[in-house]
C-alpha positions in Angstrom: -10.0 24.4 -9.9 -8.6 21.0 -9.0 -7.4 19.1 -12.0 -7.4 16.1 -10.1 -10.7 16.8 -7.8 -13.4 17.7 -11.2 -12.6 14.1 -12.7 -15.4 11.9 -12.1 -14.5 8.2 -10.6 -15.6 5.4 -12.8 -17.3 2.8 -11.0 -17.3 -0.4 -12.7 -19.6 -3.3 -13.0 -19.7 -5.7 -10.0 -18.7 -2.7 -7.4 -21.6 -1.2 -5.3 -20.8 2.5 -3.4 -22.6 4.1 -0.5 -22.3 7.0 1.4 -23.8 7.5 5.0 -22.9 9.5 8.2 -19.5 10.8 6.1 -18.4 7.1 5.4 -17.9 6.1 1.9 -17.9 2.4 1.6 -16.9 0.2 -1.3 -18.0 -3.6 -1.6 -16.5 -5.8 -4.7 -15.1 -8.7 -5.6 -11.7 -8.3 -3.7 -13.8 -7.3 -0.5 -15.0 -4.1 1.5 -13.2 -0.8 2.0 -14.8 1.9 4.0 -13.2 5.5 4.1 -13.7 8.3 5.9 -14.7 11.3 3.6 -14.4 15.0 5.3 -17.5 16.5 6.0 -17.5 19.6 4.0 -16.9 17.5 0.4 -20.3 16.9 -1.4 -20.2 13.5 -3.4 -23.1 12.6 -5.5 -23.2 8.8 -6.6 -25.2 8.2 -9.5 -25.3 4.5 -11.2 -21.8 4.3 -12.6 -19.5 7.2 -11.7 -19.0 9.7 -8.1 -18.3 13.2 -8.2 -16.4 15.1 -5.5 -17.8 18.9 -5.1 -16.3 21.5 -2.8 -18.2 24.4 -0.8 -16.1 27.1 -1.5 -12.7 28.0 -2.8 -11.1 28.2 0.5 -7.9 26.8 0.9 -8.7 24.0 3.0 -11.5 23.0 0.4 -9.3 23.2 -2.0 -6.6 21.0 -0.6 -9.1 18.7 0.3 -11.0 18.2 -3.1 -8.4 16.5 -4.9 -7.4 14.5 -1.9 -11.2 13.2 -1.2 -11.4 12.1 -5.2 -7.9 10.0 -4.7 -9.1 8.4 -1.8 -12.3 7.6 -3.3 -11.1 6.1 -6.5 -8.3 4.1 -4.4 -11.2 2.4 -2.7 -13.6 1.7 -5.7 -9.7 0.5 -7.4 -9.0 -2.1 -4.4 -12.2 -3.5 -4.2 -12.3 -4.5 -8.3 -8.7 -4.9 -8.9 -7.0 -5.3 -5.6 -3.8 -3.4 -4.8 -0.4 -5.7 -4.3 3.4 -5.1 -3.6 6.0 -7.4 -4.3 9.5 -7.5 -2.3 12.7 -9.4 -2.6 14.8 -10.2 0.0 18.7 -10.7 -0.6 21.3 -12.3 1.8 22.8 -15.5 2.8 20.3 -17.7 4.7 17.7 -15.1 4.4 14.3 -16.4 3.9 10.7 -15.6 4.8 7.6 -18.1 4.8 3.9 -18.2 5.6 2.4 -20.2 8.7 -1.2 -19.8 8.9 -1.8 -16.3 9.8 1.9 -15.6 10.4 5.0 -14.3 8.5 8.2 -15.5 9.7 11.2 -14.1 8.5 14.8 -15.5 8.9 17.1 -11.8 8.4 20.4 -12.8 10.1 19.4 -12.3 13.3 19.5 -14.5 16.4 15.9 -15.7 16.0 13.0 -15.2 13.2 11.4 -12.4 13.0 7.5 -13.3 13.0 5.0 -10.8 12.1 1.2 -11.7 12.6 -0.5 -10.6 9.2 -3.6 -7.8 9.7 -7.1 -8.8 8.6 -7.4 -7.7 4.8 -3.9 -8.5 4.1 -3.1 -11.9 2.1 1.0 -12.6 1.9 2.0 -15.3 -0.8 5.9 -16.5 -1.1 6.1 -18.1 -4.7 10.3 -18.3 -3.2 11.8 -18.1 -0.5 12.7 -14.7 -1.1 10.0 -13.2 -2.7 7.3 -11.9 -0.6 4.0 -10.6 -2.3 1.7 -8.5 0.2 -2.0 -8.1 -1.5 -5.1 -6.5 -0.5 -8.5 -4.1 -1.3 -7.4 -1.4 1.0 -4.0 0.7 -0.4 -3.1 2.3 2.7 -3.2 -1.1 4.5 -1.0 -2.9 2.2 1.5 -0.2 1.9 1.7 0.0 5.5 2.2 -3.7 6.4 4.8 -3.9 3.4 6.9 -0.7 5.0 6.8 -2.8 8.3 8.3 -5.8 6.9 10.9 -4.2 4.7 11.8 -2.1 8.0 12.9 -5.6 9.9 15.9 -4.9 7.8 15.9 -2.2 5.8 18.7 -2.7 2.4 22.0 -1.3 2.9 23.9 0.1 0.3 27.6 -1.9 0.7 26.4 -5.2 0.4 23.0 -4.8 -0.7 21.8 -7.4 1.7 18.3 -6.7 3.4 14.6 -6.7 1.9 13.4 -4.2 -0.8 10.5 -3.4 -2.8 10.8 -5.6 -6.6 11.0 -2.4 -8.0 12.9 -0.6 -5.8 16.9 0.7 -7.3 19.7 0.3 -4.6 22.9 1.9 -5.6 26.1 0.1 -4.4 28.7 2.0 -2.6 31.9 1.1 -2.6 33.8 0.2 0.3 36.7 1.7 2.5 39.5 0.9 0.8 43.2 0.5 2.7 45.8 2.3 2.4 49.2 1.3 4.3 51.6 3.9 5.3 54.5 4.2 4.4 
């Protein structure tokens, strides 16, 4: 049995869950998330928790049951509480700020680097350089904040570049010189 897949998913107050045609769809406060759920999984909703049943004991439905469950409660999660990741961004005249429905980004490059922010995603700057990437959906927010840090990834000599808040670079030290003689 899955230990994951046999929990049932709380839904709180305020959140409303339906299921048609193998779409699960989550509407809250923080917005709407719809997910696809396989067709072999059995959910039944009832008034304040989901359950995720599986047909048989087959491999696939067993890899598949816990997965389902995850992706259910990351949905009914996003749309109450809201998923967010935070990223700093270190460097000499690096900087990033929000215009409208635009990121731009100064990384040491010959021009900004300006990213146009999905539907779903909100991106606050409290700094500079802090960026703060928030949404309902996980995958969505996750995704956009792997983009952004990929513009320029940290590297490990001078530790310049943007990473996650939460994220541990280790330093490495540098070729030193050694003269012949």
């Amino acid at each position: 049995m899955s230990r994951i897949g046999i929990k049932p998913v709380d839904v709180p107050k305020g959140v409303k869950v339906t299921f048609a045609e193998g779409n699960l769809e989550a509407v809250g406060p923080k917005g709407k998330v719809r997910q696809r759920i396989h067709p072999d999984m059995k959910l039944k909703i009832e008034a304040e928790r989901i359950t995720v049943e599986r047909p048989s004991d087959s491999r696939l439905h067993k890899a598949l049951h816990g997965t389902t469950r995850v992706l259910i409660r990351n949905a009914v999660h996003g749309v109450s509480q809201g998923y967010s990741r935070s990223m700093t961004i270190n460097g000499v005249g690096y900087n990033a700020k929000v215009l409208g429905t635009e990121l731009t980004i100064n990384l040491g490059y010959s021009h900004p680097v300006k990213l146009q922010i999905p539907q779903g995603i909100s991106i606050v700057c409290p700094t500079p350089t802090v960026i703060e990437v928030a949404g309902s959906d996980r995958q969505a927010v996750g995704q956009f904040a792997a983009v952004i840090r990929s513009k320029r990834a940290p590297e490990p000599y001078n530790l310049k570049g943007i990473k996650y808040t939460d994220e541990v670079i280790k330093k490495k030290a540098g070729k030193t010189f050694v003269s012949g003689g």
